[in-house]
N, C-alpha and C positions, 0 to 999 in steps of 0.2 A: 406499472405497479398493479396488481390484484390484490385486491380485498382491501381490510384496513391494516396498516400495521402493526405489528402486536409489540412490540421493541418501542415501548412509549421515554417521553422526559421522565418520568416517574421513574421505570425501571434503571435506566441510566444514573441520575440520583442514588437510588438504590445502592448500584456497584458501585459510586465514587466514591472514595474516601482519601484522607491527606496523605500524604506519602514522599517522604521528603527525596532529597536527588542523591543521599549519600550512603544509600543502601546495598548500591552494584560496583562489587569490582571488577574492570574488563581486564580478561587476559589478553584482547586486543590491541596492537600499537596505534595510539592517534596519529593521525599522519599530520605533518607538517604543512608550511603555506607554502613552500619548494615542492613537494610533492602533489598536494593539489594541483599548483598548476602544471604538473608535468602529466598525470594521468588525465587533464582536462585537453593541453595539447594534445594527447595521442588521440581521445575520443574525436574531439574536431578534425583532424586529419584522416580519420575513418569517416568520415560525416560524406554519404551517399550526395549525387546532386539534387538541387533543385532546394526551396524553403527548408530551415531547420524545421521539422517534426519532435516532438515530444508526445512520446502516447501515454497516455494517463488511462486507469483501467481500475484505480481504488482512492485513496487520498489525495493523490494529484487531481484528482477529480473537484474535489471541493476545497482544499487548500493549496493551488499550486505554487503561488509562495515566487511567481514571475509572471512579468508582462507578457503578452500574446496579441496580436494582428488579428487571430481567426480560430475559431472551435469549428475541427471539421468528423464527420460522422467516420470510424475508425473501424476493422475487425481484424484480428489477429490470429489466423487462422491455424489452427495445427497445437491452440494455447485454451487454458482456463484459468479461470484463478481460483486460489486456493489460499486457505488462512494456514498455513504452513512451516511461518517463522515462529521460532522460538523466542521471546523476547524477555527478558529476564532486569528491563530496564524500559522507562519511554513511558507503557503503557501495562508493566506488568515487573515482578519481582522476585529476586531470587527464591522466594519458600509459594510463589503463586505466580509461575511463569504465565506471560499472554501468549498470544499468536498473532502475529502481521500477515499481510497479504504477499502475495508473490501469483509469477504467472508458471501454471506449470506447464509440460507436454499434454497434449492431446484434448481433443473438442474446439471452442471457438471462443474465441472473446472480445466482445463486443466494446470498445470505450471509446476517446476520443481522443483525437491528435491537435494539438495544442499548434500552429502554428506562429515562428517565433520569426520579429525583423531580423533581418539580417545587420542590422547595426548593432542587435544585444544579442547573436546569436553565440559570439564565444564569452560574454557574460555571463549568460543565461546556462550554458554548459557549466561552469567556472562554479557556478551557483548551486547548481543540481549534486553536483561531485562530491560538492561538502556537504550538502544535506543527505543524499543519499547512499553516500560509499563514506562516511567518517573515521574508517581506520585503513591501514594501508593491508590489511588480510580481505577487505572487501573490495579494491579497486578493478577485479574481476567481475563484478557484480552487475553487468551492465550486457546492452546489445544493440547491435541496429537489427529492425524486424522488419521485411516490407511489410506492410499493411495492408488493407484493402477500404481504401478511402472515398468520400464523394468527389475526390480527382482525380480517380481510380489509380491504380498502386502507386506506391510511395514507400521510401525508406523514411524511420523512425527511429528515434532514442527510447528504450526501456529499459528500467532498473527491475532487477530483481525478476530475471524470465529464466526459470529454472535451475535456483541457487542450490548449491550445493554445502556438504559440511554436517556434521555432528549435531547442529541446532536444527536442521532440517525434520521437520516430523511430516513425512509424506503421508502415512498410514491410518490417520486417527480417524474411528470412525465420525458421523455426524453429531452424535449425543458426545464424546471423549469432546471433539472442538468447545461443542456449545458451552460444556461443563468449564472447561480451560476458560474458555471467554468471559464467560458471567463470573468470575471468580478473580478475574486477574484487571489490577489498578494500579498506576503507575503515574509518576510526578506527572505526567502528561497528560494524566487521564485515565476513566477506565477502557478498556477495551470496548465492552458494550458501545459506548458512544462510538467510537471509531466503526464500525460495524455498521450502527443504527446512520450515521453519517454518510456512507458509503452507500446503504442501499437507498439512501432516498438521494441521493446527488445522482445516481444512476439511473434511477425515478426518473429525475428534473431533465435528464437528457434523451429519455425514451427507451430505456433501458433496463430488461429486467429479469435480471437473472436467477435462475429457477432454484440453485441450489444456494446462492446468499439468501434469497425472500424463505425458504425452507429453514435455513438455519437460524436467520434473526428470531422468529416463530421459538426454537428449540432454547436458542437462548434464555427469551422472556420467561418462557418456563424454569429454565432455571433457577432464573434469578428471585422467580417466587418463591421457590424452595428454599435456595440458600439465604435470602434477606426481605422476609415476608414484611417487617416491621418496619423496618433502618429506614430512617426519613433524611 
């Protein structure tokens, strides 16, 4: 990390407010417990040799939400991440869409590969599927990526490496994101935090990316502006 953060609790505060769960309607199909486990089976049978890998690179970082054997140091080469997803639910709402993370094409990305026993390995898949692919139009939404680890290459699980789809906003400049961000709160949370969470988890692991510590910065600023007061 450089410097001090400017993405403080205060600011977070700021953009939180209550927001109940019955505000979004998905035109999405929830997929079923039959389906789950059948997209979970195909992913495990695509599963390269050697330890289950899960590469984390945003939230998996600080809330992986599964057991793990080993944090190994990760890079994802030919990837970056980007706040990209349209999220109109979670952490943000139909009249004040947020933005989630996602990994897109080109440059590097630095996170870490979560190493999973092989005793919860098709668990820990089984687990990931429903938190991270919830309706059956996203079970596309996944990848194995070799990596470039401290066990030098490796194949990996990643959700969300270069999603596709009409929520997709690839183009926005750095102030359009920060503005989205600071502005968008959802039963989950505000985006802010997700954000400010993300860049100090990637802190905590030696990790520091040039264009999230630029944005949290662009954020705070917003968030001055839109809720100088709001305690």
């Amino acid at each position: 990390m450089t410097g001090t953060l400017d993405l403080t609790q205060d600011h977070v505060a700021r953009a939180t407010r209550i927001v109940p769960d019955d505000l979004f309607t998905s035109t999405y199909t929830p997929a079923t417990e039959t389906q789950f486990q059948q997209i979970a089976a195909k992913i495990a049978a695509e599963r390269p040799q050697g330890p289950l890998l899960i590469f984390g690179y945003g939230s998996l970082i600080w809330n992986p939400g599964f057991d793990f054997v080993a944090i190994h140091e990760a890079t994802a080469h030919g990837w970056h991440r980007q706040f990209c997803m349209e999220m109109r639910v979670f952490r943000g709402t139909p009249d004040a869409p947020g933005l989630m993370m996602a990994i897109q094409r080109g440059g590097r990305c630095k996170g870490v590969a979560f190493e999973i026993a092989e005793t919860e390995a098709d668990r820990t898949i089984r687990a990931l599927v429903e938190r991270e692919m919830p309706f059956v139009e996203t079970f596309g939404e996944y990848r194995w990526l070799t990596l470039e680890t401290d066990l030098g290459p490796r194949g990996a699980l990643v959700f969300w490496a270069g999603p596709k789809g009409d929520t997709i906003a690839r183009d926005l400049t750095p102030q359009e994101t920060a503005l989205r961000i600071a502005r968008a709160c959802g039963p989950r949370g505000s985006n802010a935090e997700y954000l400010r969470n993300t860049v100090i988890s990637l802190a905590e692991q030696g990790i520091n990316d040039r264009n999230l510590w630029q944005l949290q910065h662009l954020v705070a600023a917003e968030i001055d502006r839109l809720f100088p007061d709001r305690t």
